[in-house]
PDB file with SEQRES, HELIX, SHEET and CRYST1 records, atoms N, CA, C and O in Angstrom:
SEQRES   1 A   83  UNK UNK UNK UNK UNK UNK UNK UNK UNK UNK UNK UNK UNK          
SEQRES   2 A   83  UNK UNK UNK UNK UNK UNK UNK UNK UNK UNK UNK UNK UNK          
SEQRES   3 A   83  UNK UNK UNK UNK UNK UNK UNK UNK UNK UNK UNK UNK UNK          
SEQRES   4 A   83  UNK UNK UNK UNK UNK UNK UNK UNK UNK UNK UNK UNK UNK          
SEQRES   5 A   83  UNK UNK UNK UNK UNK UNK UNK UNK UNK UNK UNK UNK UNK          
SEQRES   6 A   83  UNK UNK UNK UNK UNK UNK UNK UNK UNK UNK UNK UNK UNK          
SEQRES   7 A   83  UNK UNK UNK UNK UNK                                          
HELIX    1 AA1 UNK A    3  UNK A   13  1                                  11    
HELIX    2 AA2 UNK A   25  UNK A   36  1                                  12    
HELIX    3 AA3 UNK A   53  UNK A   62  1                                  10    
SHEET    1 AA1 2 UNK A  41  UNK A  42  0                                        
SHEET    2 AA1 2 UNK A  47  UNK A  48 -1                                        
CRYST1    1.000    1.000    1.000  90.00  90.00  90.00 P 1           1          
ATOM      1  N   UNK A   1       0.846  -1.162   0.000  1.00  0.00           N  
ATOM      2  CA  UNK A   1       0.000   0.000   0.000  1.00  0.00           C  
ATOM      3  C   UNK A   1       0.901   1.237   0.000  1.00  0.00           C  
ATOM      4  O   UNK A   1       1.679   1.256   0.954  1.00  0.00           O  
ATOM      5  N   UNK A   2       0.974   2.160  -0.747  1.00  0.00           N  
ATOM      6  CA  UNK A   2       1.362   3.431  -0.845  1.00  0.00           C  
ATOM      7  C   UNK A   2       0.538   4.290  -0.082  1.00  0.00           C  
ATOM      8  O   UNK A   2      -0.665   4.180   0.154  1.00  0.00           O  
ATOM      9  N   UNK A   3       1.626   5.466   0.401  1.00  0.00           N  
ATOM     10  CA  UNK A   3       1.024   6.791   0.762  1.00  0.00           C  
ATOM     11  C   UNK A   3      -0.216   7.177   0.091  1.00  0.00           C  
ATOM     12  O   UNK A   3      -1.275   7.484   0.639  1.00  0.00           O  
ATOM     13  N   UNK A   4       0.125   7.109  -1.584  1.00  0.00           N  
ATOM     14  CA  UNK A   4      -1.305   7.960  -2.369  1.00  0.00           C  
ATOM     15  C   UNK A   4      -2.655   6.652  -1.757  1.00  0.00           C  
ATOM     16  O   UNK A   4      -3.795   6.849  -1.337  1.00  0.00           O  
ATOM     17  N   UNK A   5      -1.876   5.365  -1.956  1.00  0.00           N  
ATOM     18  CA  UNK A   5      -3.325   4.282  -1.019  1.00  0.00           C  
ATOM     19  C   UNK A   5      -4.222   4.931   0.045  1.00  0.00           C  
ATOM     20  O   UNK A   5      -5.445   4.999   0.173  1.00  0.00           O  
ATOM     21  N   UNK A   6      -3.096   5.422   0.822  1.00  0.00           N  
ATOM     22  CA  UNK A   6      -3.575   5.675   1.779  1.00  0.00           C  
ATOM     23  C   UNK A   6      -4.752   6.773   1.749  1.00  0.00           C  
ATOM     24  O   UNK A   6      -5.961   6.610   1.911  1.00  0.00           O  
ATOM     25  N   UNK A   7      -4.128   7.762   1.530  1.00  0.00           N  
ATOM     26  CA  UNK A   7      -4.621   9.194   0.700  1.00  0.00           C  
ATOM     27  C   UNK A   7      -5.889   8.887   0.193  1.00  0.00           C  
ATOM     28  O   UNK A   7      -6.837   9.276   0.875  1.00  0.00           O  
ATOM     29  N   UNK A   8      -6.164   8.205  -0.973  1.00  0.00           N  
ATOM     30  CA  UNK A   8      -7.440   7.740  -1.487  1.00  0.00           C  
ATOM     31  C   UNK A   8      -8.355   7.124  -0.538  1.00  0.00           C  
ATOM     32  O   UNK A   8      -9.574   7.256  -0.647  1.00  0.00           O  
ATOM     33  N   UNK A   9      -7.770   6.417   0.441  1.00  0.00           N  
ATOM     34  CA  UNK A   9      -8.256   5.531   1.434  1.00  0.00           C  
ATOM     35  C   UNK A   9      -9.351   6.139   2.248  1.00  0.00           C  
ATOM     36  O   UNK A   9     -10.550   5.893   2.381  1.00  0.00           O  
ATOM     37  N   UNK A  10      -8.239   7.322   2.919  1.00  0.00           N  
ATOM     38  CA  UNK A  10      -8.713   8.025   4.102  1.00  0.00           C  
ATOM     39  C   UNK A  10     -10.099   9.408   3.531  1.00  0.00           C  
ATOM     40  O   UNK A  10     -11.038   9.976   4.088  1.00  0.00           O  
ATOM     41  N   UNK A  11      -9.311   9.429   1.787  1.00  0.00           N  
ATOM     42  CA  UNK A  11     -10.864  10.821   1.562  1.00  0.00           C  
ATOM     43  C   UNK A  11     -11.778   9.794   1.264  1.00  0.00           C  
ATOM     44  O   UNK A  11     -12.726  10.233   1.915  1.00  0.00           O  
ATOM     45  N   UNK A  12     -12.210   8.721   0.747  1.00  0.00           N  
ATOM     46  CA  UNK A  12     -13.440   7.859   0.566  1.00  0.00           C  
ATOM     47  C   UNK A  12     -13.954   7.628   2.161  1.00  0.00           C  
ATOM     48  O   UNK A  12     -15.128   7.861   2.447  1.00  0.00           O  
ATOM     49  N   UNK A  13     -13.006   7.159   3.166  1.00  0.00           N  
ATOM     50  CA  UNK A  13     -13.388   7.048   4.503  1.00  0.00           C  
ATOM     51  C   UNK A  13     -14.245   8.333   5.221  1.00  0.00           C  
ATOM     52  O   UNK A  13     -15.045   8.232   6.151  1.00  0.00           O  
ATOM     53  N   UNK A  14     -13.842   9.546   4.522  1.00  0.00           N  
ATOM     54  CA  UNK A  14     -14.578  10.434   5.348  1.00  0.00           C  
ATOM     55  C   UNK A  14     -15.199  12.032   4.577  1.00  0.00           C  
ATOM     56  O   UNK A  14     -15.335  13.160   5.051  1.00  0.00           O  
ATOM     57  N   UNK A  15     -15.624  11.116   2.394  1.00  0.00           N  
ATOM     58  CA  UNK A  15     -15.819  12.019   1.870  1.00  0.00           C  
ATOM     59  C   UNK A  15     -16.773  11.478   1.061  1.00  0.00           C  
ATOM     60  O   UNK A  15     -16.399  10.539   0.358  1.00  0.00           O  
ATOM     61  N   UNK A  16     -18.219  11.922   0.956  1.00  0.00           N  
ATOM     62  CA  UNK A  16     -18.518  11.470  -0.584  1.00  0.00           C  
ATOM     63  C   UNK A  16     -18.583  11.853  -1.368  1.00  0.00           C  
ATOM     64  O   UNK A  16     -19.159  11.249  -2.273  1.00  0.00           O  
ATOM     65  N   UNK A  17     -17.944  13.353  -1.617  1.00  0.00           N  
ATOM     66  CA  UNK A  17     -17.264  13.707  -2.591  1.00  0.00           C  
ATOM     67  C   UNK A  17     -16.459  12.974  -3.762  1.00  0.00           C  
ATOM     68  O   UNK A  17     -16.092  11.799  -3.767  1.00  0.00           O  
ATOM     69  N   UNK A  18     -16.264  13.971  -4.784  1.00  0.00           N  
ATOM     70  CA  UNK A  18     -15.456  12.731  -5.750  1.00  0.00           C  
ATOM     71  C   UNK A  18     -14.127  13.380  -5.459  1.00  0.00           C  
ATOM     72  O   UNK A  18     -14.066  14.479  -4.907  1.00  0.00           O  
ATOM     73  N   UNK A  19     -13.048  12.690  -5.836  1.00  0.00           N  
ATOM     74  CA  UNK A  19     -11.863  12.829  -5.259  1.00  0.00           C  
ATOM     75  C   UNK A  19     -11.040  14.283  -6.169  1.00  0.00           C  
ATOM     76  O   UNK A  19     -10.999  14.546  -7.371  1.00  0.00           O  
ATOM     77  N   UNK A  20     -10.507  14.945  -5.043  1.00  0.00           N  
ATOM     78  CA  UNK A  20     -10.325  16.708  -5.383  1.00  0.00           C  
ATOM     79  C   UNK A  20      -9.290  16.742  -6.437  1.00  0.00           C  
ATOM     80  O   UNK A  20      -9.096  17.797  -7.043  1.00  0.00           O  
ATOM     81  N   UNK A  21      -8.763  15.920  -6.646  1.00  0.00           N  
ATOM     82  CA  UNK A  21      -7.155  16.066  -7.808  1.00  0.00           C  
ATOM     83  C   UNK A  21      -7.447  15.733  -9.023  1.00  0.00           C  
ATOM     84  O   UNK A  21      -6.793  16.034 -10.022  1.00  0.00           O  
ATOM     85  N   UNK A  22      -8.729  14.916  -8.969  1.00  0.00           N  
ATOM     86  CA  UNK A  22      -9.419  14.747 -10.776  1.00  0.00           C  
ATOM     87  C   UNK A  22      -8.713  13.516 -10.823  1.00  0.00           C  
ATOM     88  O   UNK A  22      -7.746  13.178 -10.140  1.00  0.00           O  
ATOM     89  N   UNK A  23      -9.385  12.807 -11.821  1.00  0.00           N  
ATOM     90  CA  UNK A  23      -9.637  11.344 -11.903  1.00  0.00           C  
ATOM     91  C   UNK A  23      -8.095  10.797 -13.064  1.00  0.00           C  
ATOM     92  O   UNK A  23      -8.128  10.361 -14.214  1.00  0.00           O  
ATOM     93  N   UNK A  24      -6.902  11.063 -12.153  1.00  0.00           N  
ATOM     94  CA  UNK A  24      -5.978  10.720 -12.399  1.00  0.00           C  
ATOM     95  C   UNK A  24      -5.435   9.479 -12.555  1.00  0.00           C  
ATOM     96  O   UNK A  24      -5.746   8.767 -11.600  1.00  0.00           O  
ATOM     97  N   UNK A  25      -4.600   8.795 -13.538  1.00  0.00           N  
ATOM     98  CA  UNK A  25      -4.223   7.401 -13.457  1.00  0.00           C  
ATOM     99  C   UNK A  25      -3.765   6.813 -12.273  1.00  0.00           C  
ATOM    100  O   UNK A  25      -4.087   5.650 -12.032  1.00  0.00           O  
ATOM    101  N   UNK A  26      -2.666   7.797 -11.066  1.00  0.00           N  
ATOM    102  CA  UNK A  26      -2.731   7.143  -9.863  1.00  0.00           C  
ATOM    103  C   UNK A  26      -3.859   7.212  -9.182  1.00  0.00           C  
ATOM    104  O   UNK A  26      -3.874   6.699  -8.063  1.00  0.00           O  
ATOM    105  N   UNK A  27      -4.939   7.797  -9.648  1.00  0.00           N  
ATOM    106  CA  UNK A  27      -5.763   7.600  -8.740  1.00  0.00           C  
ATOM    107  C   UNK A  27      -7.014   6.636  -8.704  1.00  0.00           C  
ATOM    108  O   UNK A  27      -7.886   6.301  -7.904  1.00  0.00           O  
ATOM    109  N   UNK A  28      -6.531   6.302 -10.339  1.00  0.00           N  
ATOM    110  CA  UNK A  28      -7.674   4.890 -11.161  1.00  0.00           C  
ATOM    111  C   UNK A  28      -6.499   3.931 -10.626  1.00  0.00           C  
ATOM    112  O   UNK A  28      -6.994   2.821 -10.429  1.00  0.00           O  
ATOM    113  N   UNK A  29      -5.636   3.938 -10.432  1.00  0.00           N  
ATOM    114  CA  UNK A  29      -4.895   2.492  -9.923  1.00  0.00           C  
ATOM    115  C   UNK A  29      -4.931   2.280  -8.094  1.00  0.00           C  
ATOM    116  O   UNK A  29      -4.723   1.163  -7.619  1.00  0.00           O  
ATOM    117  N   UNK A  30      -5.144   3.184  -7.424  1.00  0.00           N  
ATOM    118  CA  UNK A  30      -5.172   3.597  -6.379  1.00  0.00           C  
ATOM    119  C   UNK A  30      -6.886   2.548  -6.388  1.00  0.00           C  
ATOM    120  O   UNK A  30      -6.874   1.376  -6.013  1.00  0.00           O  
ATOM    121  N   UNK A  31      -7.674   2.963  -6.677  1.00  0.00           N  
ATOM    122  CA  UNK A  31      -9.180   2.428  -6.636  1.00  0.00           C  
ATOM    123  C   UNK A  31      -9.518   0.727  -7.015  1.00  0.00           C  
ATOM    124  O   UNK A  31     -10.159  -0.127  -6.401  1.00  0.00           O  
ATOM    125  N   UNK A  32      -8.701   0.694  -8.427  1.00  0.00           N  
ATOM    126  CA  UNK A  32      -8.398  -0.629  -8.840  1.00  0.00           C  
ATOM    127  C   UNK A  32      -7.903  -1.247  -7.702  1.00  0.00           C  
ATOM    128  O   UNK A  32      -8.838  -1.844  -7.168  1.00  0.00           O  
ATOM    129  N   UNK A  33      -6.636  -1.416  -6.937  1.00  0.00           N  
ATOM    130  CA  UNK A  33      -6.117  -2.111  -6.085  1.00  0.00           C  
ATOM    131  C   UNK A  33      -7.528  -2.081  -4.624  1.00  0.00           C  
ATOM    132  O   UNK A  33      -7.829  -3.144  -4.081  1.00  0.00           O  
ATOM    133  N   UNK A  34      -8.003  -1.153  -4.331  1.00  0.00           N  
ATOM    134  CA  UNK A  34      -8.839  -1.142  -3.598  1.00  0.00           C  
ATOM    135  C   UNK A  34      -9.847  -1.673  -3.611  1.00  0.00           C  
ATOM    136  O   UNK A  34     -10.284  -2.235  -2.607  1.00  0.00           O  
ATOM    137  N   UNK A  35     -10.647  -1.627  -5.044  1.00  0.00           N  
ATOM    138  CA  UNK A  35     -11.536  -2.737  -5.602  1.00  0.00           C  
ATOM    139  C   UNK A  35     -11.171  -4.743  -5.394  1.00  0.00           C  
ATOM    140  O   UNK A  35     -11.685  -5.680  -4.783  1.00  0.00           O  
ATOM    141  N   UNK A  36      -9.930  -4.519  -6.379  1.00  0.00           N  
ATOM    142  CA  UNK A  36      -9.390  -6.037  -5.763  1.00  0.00           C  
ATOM    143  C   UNK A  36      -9.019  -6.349  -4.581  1.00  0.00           C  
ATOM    144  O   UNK A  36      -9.148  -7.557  -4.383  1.00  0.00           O  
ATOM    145  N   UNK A  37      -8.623  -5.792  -3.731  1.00  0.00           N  
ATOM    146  CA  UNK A  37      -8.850  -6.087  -2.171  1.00  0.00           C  
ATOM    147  C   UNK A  37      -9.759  -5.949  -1.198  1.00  0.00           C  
ATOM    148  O   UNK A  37      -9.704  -5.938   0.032  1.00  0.00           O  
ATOM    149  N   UNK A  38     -10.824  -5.821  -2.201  1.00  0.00           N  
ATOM    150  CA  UNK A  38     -12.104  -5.700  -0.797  1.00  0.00           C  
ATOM    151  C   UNK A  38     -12.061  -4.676  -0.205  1.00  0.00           C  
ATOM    152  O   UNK A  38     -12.410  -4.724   0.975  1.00  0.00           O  
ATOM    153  N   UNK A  39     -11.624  -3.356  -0.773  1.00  0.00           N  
ATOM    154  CA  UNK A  39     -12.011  -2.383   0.566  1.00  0.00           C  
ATOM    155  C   UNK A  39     -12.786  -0.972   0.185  1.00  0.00           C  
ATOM    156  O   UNK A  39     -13.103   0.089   0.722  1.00  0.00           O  
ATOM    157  N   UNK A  40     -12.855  -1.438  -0.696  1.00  0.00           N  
ATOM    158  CA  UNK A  40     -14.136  -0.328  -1.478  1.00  0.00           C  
ATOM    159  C   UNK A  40     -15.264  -1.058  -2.312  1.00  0.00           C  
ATOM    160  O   UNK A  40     -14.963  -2.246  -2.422  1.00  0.00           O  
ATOM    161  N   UNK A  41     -16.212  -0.818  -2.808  1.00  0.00           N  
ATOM    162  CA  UNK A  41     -17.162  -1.001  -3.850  1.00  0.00           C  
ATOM    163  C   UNK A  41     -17.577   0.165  -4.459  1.00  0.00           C  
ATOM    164  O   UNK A  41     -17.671   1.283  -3.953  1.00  0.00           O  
ATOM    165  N   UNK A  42     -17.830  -0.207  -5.652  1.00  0.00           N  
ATOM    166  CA  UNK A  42     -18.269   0.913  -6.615  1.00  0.00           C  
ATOM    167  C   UNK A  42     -19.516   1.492  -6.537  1.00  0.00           C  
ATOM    168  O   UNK A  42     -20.469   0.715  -6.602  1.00  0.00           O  
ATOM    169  N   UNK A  43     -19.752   2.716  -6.408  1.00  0.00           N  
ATOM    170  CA  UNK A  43     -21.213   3.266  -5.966  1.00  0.00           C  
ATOM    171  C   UNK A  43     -21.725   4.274  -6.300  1.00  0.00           C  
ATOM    172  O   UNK A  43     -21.149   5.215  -5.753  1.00  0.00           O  
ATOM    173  N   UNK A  44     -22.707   4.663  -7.069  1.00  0.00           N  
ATOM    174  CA  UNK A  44     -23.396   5.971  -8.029  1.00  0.00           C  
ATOM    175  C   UNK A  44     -21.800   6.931  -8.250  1.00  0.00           C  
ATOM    176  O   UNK A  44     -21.692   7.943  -7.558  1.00  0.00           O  
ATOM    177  N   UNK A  45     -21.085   6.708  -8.837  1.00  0.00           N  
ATOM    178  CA  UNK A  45     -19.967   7.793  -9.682  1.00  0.00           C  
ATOM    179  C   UNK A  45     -19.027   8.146  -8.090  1.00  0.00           C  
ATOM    180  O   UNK A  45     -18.603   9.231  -7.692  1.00  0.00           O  
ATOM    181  N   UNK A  46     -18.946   6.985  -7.540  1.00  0.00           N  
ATOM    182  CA  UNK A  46     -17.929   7.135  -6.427  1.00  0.00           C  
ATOM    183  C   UNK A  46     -17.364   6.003  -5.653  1.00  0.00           C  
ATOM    184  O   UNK A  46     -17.691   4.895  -6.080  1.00  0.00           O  
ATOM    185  N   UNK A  47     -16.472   6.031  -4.451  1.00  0.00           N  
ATOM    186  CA  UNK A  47     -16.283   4.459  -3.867  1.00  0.00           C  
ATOM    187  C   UNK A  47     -16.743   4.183  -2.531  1.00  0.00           C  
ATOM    188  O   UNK A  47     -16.474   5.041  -1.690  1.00  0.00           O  
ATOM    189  N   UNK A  48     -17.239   3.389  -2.243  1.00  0.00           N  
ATOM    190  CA  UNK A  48     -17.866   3.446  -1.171  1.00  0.00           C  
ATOM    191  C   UNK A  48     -17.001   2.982  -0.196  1.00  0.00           C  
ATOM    192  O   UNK A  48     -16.443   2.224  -0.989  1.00  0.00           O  
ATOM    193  N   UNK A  49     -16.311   2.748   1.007  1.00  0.00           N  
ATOM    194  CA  UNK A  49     -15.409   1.583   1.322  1.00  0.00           C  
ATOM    195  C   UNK A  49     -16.419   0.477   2.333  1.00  0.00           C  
ATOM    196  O   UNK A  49     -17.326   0.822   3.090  1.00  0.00           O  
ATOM    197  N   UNK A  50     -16.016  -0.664   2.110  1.00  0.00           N  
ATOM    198  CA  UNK A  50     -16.770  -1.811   2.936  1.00  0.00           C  
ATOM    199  C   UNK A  50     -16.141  -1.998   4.627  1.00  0.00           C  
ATOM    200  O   UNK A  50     -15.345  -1.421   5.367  1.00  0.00           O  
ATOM    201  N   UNK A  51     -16.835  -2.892   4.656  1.00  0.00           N  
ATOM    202  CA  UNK A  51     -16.342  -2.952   6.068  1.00  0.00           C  
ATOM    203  C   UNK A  51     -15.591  -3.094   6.797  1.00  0.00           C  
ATOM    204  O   UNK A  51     -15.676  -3.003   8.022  1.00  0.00           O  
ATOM    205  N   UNK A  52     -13.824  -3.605   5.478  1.00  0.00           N  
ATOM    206  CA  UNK A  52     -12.991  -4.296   5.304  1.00  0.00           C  
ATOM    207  C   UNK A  52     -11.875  -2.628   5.425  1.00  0.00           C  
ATOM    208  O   UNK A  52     -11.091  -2.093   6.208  1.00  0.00           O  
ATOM    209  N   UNK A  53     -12.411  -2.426   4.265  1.00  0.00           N  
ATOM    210  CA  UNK A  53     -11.616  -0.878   4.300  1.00  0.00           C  
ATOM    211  C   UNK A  53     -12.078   0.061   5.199  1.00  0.00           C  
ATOM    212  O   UNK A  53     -11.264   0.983   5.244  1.00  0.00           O  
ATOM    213  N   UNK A  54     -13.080   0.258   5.987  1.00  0.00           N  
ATOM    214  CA  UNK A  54     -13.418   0.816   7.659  1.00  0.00           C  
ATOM    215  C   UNK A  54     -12.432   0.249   8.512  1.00  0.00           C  
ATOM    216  O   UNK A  54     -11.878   1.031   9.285  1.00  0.00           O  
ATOM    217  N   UNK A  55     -12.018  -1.236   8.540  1.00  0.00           N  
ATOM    218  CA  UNK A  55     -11.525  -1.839   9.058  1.00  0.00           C  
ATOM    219  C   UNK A  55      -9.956  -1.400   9.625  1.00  0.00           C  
ATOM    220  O   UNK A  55      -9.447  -1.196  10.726  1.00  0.00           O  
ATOM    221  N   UNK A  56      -9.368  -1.375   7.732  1.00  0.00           N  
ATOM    222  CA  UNK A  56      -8.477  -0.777   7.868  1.00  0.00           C  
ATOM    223  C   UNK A  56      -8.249   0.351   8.314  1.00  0.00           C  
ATOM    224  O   UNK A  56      -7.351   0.547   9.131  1.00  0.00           O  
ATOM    225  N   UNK A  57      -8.865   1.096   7.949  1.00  0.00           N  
ATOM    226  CA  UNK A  57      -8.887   2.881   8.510  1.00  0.00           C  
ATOM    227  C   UNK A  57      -8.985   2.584   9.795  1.00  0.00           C  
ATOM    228  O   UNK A  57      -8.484   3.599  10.279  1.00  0.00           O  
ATOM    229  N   UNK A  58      -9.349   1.743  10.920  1.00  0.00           N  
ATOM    230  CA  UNK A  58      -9.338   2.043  12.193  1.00  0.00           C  
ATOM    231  C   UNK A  58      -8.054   1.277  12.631  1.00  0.00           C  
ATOM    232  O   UNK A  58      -7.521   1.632  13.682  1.00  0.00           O  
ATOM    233  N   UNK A  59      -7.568   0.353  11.980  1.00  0.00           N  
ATOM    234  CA  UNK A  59      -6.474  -0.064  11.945  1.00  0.00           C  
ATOM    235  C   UNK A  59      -5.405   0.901  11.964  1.00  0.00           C  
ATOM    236  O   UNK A  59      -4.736   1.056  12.985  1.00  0.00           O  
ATOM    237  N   UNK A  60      -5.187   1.579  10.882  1.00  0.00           N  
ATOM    238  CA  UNK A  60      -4.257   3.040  10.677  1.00  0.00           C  
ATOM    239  C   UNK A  60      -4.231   3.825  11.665  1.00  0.00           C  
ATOM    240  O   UNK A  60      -3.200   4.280  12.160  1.00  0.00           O  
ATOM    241  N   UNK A  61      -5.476   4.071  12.070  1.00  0.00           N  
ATOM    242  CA  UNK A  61      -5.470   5.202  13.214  1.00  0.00           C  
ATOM    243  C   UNK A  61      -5.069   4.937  13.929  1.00  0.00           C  
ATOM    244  O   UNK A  61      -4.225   5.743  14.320  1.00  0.00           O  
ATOM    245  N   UNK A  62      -5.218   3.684  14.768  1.00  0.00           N  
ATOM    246  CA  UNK A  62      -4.756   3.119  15.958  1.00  0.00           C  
ATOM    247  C   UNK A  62      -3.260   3.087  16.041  1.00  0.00           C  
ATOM    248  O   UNK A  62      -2.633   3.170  17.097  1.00  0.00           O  
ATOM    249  N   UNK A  63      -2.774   2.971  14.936  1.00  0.00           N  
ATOM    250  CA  UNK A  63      -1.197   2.625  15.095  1.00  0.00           C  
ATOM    251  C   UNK A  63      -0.558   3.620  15.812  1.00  0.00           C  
ATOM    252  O   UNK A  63      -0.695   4.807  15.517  1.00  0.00           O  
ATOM    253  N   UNK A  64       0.411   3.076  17.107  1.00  0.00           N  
ATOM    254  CA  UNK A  64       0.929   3.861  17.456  1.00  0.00           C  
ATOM    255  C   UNK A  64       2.294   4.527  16.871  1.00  0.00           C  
ATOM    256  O   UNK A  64       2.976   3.946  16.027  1.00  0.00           O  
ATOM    257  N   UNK A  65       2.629   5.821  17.410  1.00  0.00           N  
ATOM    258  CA  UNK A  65       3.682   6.597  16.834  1.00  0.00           C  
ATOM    259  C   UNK A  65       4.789   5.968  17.308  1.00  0.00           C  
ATOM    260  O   UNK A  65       4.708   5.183  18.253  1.00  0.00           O  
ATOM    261  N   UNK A  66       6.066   6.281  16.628  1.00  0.00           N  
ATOM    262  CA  UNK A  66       7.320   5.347  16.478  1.00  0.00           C  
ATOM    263  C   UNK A  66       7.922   6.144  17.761  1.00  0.00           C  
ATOM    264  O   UNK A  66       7.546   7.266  18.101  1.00  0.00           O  
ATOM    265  N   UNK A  67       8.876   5.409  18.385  1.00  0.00           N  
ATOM    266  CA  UNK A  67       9.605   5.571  19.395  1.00  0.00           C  
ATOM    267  C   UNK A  67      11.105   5.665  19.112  1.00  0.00           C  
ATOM    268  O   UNK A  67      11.626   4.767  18.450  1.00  0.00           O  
ATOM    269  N   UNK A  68      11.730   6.540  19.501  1.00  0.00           N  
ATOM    270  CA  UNK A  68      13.106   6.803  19.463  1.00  0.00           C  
ATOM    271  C   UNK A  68      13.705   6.298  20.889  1.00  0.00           C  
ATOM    272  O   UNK A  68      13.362   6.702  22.000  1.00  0.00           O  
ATOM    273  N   UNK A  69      14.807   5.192  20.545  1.00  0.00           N  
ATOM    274  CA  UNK A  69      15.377   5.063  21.739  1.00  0.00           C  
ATOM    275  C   UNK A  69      17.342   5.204  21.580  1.00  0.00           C  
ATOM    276  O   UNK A  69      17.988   4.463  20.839  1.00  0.00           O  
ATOM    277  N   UNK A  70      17.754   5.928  22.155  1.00  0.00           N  
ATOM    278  CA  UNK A  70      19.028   5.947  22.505  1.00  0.00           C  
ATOM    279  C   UNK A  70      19.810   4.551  23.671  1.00  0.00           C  
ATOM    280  O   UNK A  70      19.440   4.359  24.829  1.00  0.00           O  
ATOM    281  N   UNK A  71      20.875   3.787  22.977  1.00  0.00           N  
ATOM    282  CA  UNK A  71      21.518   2.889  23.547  1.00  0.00           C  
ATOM    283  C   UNK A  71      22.926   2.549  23.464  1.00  0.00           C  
ATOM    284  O   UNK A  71      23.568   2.305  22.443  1.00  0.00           O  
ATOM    285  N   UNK A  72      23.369   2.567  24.804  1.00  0.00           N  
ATOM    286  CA  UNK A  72      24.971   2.869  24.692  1.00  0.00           C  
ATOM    287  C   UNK A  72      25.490   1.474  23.832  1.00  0.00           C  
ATOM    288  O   UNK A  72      24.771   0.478  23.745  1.00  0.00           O  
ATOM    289  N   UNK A  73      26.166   1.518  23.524  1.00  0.00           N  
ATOM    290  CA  UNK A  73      26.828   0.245  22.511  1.00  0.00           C  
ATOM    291  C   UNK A  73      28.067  -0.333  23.333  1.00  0.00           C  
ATOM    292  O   UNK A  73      28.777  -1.210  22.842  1.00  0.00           O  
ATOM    293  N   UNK A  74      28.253   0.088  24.352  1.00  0.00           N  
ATOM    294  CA  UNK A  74      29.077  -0.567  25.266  1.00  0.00           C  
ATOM    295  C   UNK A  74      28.490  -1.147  26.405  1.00  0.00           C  
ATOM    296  O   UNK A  74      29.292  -1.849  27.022  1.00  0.00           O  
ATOM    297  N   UNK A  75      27.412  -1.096  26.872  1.00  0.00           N  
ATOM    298  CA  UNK A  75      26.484  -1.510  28.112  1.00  0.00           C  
ATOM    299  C   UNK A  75      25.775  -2.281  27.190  1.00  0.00           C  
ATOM    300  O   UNK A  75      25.765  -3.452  27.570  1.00  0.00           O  
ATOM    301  N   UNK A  76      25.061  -2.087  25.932  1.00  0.00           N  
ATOM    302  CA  UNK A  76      23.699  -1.998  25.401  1.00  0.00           C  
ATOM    303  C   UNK A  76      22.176  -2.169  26.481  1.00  0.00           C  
ATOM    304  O   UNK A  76      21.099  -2.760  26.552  1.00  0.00           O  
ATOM    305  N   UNK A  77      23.100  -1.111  27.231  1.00  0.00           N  
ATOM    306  CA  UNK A  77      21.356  -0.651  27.959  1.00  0.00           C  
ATOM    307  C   UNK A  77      20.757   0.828  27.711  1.00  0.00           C  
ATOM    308  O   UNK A  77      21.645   1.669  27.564  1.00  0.00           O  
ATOM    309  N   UNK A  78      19.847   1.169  27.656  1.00  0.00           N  
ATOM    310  CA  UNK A  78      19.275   2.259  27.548  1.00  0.00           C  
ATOM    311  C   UNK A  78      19.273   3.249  27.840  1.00  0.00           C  
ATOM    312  O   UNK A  78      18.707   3.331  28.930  1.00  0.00           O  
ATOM    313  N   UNK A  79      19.710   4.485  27.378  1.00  0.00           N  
ATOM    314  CA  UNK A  79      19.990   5.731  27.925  1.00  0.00           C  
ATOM    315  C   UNK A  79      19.234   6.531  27.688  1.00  0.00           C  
ATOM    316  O   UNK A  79      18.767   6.847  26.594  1.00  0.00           O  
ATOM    317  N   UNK A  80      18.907   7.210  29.361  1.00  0.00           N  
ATOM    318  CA  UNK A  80      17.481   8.129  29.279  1.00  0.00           C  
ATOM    319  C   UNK A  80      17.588   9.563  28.880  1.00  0.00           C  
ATOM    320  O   UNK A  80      18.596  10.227  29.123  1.00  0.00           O  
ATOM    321  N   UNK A  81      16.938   9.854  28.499  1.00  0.00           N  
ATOM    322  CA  UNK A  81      17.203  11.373  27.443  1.00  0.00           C  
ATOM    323  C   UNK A  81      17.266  12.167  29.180  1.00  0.00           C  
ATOM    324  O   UNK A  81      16.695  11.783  30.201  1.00  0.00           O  
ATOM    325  N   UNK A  82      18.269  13.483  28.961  1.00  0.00           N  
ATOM    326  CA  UNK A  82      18.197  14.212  30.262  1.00  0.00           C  
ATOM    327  C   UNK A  82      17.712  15.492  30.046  1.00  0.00           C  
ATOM    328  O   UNK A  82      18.020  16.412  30.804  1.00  0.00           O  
ATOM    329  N   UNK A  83      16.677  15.711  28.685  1.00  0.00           N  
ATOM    330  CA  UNK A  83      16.462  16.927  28.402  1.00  0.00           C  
ATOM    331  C   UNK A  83      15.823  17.512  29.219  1.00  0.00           C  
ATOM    332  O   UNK A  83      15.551  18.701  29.053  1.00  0.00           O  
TER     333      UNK A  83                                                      
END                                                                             
């Protein structure tokens, strides 16, 4: 899944609008892949997403943010930031 996946993902998740950049080839391949994976269906001149691609979207959200950790390479124990 690509960023633009995503992108397409998240405005069908919370638009029924048609998509703002105009009906671009990444954005017909973006839909295609979404179609073949179950996470949209096609619906009056737009995509609907199923329950599969809700799914995902709550999946995404949930993910937590990445963690930075500092570790001495001579202990290899963990060193606490003293900011």
């Amino acid at each position: 899944m690509s960023p633009h996946d995503i992108n397409v993902l998240l405005h069908h998740y919370s638009s029924t609008a048609q998509w703002p950049l105009g009906n671009t080839e990444a954005y017909r391949s973006s839909l295609e892949w979404m179609f073949h994976n179950g996470l949209c269906d096609r619906a009056d001149m737009f995509a609907r997403l199923t329950a599969r691609g809700n799914a995902l979207v709550r999946m995404l959200c949930a993910t937590p943010l990445p963690e930075q950790r500092f570790i001495n390479p001579l202990t290899n124990e963990a060193v606490e930031d003293a900011a």
